[in-house]
N, C-alpha and C positions, 0 to 999 in steps of 0.2 A: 708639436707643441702648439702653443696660443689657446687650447681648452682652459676655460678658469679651473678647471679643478689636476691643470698640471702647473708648470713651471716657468715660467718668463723671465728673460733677461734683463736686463738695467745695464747701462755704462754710464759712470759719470762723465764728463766729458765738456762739463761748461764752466770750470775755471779758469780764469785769466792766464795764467802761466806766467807772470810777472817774473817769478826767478830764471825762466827760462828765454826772456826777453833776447841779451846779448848774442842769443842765437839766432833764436828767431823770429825774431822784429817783429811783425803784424800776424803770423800765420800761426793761427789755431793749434792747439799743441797737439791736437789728435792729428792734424794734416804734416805734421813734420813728418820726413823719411824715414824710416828705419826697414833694411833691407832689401831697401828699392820700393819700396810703396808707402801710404801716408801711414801712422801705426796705427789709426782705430781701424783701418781696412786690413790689416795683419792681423790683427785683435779679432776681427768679426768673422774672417776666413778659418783661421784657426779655431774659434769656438763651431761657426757650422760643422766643422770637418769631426768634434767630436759630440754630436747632435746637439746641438744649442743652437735653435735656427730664426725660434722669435725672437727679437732682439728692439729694445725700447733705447735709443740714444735719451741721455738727460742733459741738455744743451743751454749756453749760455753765452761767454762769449764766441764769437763766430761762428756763431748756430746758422747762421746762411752759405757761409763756402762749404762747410760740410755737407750741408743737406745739397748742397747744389753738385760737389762731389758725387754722391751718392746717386743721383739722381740721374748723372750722367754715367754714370759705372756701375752698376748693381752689383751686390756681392751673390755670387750662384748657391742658390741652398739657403739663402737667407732671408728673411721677411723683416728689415728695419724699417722700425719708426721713431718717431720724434715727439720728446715733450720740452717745450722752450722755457724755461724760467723768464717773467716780464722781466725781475732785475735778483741781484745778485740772492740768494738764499742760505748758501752753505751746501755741503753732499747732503745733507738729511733733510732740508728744504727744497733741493730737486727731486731728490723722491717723493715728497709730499705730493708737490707742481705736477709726476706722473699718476697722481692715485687711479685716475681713471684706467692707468693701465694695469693696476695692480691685477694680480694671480689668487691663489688662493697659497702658495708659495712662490719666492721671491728669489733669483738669482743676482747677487750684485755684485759690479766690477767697479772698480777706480779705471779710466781709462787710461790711467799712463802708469801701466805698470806689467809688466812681462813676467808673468808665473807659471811654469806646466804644472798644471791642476786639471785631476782626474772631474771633473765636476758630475760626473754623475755618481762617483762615489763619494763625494761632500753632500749631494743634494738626498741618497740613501743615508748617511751619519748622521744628519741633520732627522733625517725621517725617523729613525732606529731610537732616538732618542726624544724626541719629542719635542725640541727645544723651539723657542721664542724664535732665538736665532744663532744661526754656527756659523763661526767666523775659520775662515784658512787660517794655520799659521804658519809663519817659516822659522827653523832653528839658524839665528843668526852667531856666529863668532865676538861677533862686534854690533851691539844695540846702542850705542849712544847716540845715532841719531836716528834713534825708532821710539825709544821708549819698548816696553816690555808689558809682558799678558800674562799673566797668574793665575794660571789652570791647578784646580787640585786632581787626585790620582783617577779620577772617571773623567775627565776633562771637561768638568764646570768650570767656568771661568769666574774669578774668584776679584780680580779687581786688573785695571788697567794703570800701568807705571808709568808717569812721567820720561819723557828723556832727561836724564841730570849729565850726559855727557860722560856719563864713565865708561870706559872700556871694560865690556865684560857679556861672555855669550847669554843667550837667553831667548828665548819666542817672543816673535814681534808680531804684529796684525800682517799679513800680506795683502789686505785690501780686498778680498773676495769673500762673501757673504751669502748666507740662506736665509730667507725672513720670513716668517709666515706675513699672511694680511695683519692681521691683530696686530702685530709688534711693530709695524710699518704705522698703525694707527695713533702711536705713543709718540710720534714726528707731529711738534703741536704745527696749526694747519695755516699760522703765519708764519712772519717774522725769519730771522736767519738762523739757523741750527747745523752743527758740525756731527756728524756718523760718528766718526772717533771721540770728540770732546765731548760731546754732549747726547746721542741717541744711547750709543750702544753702554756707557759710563750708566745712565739712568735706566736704562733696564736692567744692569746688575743691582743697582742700589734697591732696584722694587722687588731684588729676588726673583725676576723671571729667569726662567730656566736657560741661559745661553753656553753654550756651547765651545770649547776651542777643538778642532781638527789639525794634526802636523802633518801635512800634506809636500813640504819640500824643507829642503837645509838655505835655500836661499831662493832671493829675487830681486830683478830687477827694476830700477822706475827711473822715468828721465823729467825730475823735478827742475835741475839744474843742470848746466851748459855740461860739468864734467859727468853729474849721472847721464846723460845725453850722448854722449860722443861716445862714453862706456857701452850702453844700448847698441849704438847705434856700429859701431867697431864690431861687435859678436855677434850680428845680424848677417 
């Protein structure tokens, strides 16, 4: 990888972690433990290991311990770099922050979130079909703190559900993405914008072609101290 006319990686990775505070205090939520190592380095291991080796961090807070992490540890098989947001943007304002590193297609990760995803067959679904952009999804038991994704029977994705808090199964976003450049270009090039609230919502509404993929029945993310210890206990 790294030819513009293949595929490159994205990790978000530069939110505050606020909810995840009473854990842990100052340290970066990618440099928390899970399995005995920090998890964006679990994350990055695990994706070389299934050829995903260019890899763009999209950094914010504590964009220095990490990079400093890395700098002193390389991950083998992997070629990470770094694009710093100056200050807060939203997921769809640090991609912007990365344009320069944009592809001619886009792999994109939430960094705190644990999902076995075939990604070269997302990155072929995505291909096969054409789309703007194809989102992973997972079949969840229980969506009420997801919100839900309404795919009709080809898996266009059809409109994104609020969480109202009701117990009831459904597909959720699991946070991993394909994006051409063009659809990446639809992230206006200030200001703060949200991937879920506000990118991927607004390319449905313009009727670009996006995509849903079920790719697993679940996943996990360590948002908060109990999603955390969960992660981090099945590591």
């Amino acid at each position: 990888m790294g030819d513009e006319q293949l595929t490159r990686a994205f990790i978000l990775a530069g939110g505050l972690g606020t909810r995840l505070r009473p854990v842990s205090g100052d340290t970066p939520k990618g440099l928390m433990p899970v399995g005995g190592q920090p998890f964006l380095r679990r994350l990055i291991e695990r994706m070389a290991a299934r050829g995903v080796a260019d890899i763009v961090l999209c950094l914010g807070y504590g964009a220095g311990a990490i990079m400093a992490h890395f700098a002193e540890r390389a991950v083998p098989g992997a070629s990470v770099r770094y694009s710093v947001e100056p200050e807060p943007r939203g997921t769809a304002g640090a991609l912007r922050v990365a344009e320069p590193y944009w592809a001619a297609q886009n792999l994109i990760l939430n960094g705190d979130t644990e999902l076995a995803c075939d990604y070269a067959a997302l990155i072929a679904a995505h291909q096969r079909a054409g789309s703007a952009v194809t989102i992973a999804l997972a079949h969840m038991d229980d969506c009420a703190r997801y919100g839900r994704v309404q795919i009709d029977a080809h898996g266009r994705v059809l409109a994104f559900r609020e969480k109202d808090g009701r117990r009831r199964p459904g597909l959720v976003n699991a946070g991993i993405y394909v994006a051409t450049r063009e659809a990446l270009e639809r992230i206006p090039p200030a200001g703060v914008a949200s991937v879920e609230r506000d990118w991927l919502p607004g390319l449905v509404q313009a009727a670009a072609p996006v995509t849903g993929v079920i790719v697993s029945t679940g996943f996990t993310d360590m948002g908060t101290p109990d999603d955390y210890w969960r992660l981090a206990n099945q590591a």
